[in-house]
N, C-alpha and C positions, 0 to 999 in steps of 0.2 A: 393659422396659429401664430399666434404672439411669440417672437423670438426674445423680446428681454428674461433675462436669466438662465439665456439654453446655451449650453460651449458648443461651439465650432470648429471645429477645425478646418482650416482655410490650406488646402494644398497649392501652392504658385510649382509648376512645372517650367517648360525652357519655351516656350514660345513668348521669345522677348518680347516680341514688338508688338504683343496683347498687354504687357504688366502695365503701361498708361493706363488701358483700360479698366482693368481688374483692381487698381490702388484705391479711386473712390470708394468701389462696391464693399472694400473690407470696411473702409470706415463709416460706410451703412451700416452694415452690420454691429458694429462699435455704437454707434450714434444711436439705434432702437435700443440696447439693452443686454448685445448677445458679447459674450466673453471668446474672443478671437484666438484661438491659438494657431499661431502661423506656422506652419510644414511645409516647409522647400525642398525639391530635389537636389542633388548635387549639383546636378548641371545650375538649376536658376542661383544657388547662392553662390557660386563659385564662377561667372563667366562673366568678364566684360564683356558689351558686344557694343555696337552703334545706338543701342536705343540705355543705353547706362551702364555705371560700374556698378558691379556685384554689391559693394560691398555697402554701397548708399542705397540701395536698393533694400538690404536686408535690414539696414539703421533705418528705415523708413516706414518700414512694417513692423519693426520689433516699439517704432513710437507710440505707432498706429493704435496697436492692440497693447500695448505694455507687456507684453510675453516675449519670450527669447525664440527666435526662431529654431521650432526643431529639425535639425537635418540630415541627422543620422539616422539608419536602420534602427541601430542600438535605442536611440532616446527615443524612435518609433513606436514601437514595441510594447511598451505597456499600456499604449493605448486601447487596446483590447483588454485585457485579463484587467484591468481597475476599472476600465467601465466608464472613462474621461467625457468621455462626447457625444450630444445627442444626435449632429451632423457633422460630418466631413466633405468639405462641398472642394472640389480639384478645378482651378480655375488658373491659369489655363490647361487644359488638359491636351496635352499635345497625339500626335497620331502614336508615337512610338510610346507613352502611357495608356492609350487606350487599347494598343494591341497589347501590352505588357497586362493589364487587367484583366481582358477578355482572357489569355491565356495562361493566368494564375501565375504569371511572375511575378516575382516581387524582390527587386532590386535597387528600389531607391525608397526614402523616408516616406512620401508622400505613398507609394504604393503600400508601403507599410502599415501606415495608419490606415487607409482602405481597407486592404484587408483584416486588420486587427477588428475593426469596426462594425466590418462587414458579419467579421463573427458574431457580435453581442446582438444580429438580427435588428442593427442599425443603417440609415439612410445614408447615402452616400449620393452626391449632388455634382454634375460632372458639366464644363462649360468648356466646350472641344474647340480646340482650333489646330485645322492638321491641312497641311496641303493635297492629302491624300485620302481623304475622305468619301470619295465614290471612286477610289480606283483601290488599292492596297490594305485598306481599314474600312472599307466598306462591310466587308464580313463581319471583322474587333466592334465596329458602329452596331450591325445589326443582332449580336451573340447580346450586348450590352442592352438595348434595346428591348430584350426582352429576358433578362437577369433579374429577379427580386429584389428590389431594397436599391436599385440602380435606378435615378433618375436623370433628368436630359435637362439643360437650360436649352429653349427653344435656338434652332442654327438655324443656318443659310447658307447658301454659296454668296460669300461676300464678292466674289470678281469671277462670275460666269464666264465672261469671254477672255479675260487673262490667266485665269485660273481655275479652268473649269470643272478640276473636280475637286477643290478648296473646299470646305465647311468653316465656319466660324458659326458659336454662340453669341446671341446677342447680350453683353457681360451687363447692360443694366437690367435686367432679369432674374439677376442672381439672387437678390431678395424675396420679390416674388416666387420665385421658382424653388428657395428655402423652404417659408413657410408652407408653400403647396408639400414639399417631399416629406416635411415632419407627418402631416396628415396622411403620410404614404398616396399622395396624388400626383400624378404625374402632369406641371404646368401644359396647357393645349391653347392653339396648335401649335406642334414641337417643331414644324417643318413652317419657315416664313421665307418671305422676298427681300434683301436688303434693300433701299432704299437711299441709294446714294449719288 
C-alpha cells in the first residue's frame, strides 16, 4: 500500500540511543507522501541524555514532519474519538512501553494514541528495543505478538554475547513494515540475525 496521503502517527519512546536511528525513517515517511504527526513520551521530549538534548531533538522532529510534537495524555486523546490516523507506528518502542501495552496501561502520550487508535480497529506498527526482551518482556513480546491490529518491525538480538537477551528492530524497515501493516500483513521473517 501506498503511504502518500495516509497520517501517521509516529510514537519516539526513551530508548535514546535508537533516535539516530529512527530520525531518517520519519523523514521516509515525510519524503513518500505520508503526513507525520510526531507523539513522544515524556520521558523522550523531556531527557537530556549522552546521545542529545531533549529539546533539539523535538525541534528536529517537529521540522521534520511540520507538526507540533504531541506529548501529553491530554492532546493524546482525541486521537481516537475524531478518527486522525490511519497508522501509529511506536519507534522506539522501549521494553517498559511494551509491557505497559501488553498490560493495557496507559500512561504516557504515545501509549495513548495506541490505544485511542487501537480502538477505531486501527494498525498499530511497533519497532522494540528493550534490553530485556527474552528475559522480563518476553511474555509483553509474546501477549503482543499475537494481539490484532499489532504489528512487529522484524528484530534481533543486536549483541547476543554482550547482551544476550537484548531485542532491537531493524528501524530501516519501518517503511516497509508500514505499508505491509495498512494491508493488516504482518512484514516476514519477523525474527532475523543482525549483521554486524
Amino acid at each position: 500500500m501506498e503511504l502518500n496521503g495516509k497520517n501517521i502517527g509516529f510514537g519516539i519512546t526513551g530508548s535514546f540511543c535508537t533516535f539516530e536511528a529512527i530520525i531518517p525513517e520519519i523523514k521516509r515517511l515525510v519524503d513518500v507522501g505520508a503526513t507525520v504527526y510526531p507523539i513522544m513520551s515524556e520521558a523522550a521530549a523531556t531527557t537530556d541524555t549522552r546521545f542529545g538534548k531533549a529539546q533539539d531533538i523535538v525541534d528536529e522532529v517537529e521540522r521534520i514532519c511540520g507538526q507540533r510534537v504531541i506529548s501529553t495524555i491530554v492532546d493524546a486523546e482525541p486521537i481516537g474519538p475524531k478518527r486522525l490516523l490511519d497508522l501509529v507506528v511506536v519507534a522506539p518502542c522501549t521494553g517498559n512501553t511494551l509491557a505497559k501495552m501488553a498490560n493495557g496501561i496507559t500512561d504516557t502520550a504515545v501509549l495513548m494514541a495506541a490505544k485511542a487508535h487501537l480502538r477505531n480497529e486501527r494498525p498499530v506498527l511497533l519497532a522494540i528495543s528493550t534490553n530485556d526482551g527474552l528475559s522480563n518482556n518476553a511474555k509483553n513480546l509474546g501477549l503482543l505478538l499475537n494481539r490484532p491490529l499489532v504489528y512487529l518491525v522484524p528484530f534481533g538480538q543486536d549483541d547476543p554475547i554482550g547482551k544476550s537477551r537484548s531485542l532491537v528492530a531493524d528501524m530501516s524497515l519501518i517503511l516497509p513494515a508500514a505499508r505491509l501493516a495498512l494491508e493488516s500483513k504482518q512484514m516476514q521473517p519477523i525474527l532475523f540475525e543482525w549483521n554486524k
